[in-house]
N, C-alpha and C positions, 0 to 999 in steps of 0.2 A: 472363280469357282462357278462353274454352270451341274446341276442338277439333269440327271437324263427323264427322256419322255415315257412312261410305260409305253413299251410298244404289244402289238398283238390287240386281245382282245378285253384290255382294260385293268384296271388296278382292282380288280374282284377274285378272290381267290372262291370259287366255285365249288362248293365240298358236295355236296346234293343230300344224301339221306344221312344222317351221323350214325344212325343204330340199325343194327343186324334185326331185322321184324322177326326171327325165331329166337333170338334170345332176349333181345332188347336191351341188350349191352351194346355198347363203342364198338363199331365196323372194325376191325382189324385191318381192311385194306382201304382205307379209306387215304387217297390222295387226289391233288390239284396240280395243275401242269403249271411249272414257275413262272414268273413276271418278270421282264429283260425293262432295267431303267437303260434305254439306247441314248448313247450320245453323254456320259457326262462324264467331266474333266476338271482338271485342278492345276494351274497352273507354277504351283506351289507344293512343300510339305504337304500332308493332310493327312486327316484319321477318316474311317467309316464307321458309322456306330449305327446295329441295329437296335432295336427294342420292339416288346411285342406285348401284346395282353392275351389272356386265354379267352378262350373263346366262349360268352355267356348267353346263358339265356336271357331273354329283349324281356319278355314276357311275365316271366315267372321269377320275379324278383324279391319273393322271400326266402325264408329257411327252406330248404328243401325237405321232405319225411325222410326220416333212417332208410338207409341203404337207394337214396339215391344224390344224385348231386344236380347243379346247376352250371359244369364247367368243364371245358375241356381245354388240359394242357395238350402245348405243341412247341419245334423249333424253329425259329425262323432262322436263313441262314444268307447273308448278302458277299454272295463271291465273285470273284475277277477283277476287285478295284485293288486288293490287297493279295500277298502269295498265300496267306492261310486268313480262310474266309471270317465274315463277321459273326456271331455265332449266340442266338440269347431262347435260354428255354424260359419259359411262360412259369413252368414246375421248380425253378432251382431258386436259393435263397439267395443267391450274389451269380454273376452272369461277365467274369472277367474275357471270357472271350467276343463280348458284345463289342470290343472297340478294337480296332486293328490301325496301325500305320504305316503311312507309305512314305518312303521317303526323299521322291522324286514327281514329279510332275508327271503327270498321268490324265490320258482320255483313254474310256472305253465303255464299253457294255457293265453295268451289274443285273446279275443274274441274284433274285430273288426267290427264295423255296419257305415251303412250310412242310413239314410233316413230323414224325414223332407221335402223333397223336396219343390221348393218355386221359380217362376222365378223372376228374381231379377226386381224392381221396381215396382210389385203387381202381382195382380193374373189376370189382364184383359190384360199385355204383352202377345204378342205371342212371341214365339223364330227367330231368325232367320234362315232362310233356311241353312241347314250344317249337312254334314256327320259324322263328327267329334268330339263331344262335350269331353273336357278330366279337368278332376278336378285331383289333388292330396290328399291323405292320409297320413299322417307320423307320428309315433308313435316313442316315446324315452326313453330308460328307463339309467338312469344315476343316480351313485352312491350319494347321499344327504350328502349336503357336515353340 
């Protein structure tokens, strides 16, 4: 089992402003160009399991005032290691499409996305005021026992 290299320009998924400056609600178009893990293989069985956190404020880490929040849901989705990709929203109570199998030995590219975007508790939250906003990604790929 070799793990691939983020190729391109790094494992940073780069969102830039999260809220619309006329409304001050969640961009609507806010996306990041995927992250390709080049190179990894299994020379065995195996599963791909994504997982993800939403995306928080660094900063503003108390209760937030009514009618805004501190969190923005998203989906992250890890495809091409499996024929229907890995699949986990940040928003959902259980995430059975987070693990996929393969059932053949396999090298190739995963191709990694986020988007969905969604700030948590509806769409009339505004965010809280913050620099910082940081979610995780994590992708797994482990020999299927």
């Amino acid at each position: 089992m070799r793990r691939g290299i983020v190729s391109g320009t790094g494992s940073t998924f780069a969102l830039g402003v999260l809220i619309d400056v006329n409304t001050g609600l969640l961009r609507t178009d806010l996306a990041a160009p995927p992250k390709v893990l080049a190179g990894s293989f299994c020379s065995s069985r195996s599963t791909i399991t994504v997982n993800a956190t939403p995306l928080a404020a660094q900063t503003f880490t108390t209760t937030p005032p009514t009618g805004f929040s501190r969190s923005v849901n998203y989906t992250a989705t890890a495809a091409g290691w499996t024929t229907t990709a890995a699949s986990f929203s940040t928003s959902a109570t259980t995430n059975p499409a987070a693990v996929q199998s393969r059932l053949t030995a396999f090298s190739g590219d995963i191709t990694v996305s986020i988007g969905g975007f969604s700030t948590a508790g509806g769409a009339t939250q505004r965010l809280v005021a913050d620099t910082n906003y940081q979610g995780n990604v994590t992708v797994t790929l482990a020999v299927a026992s």
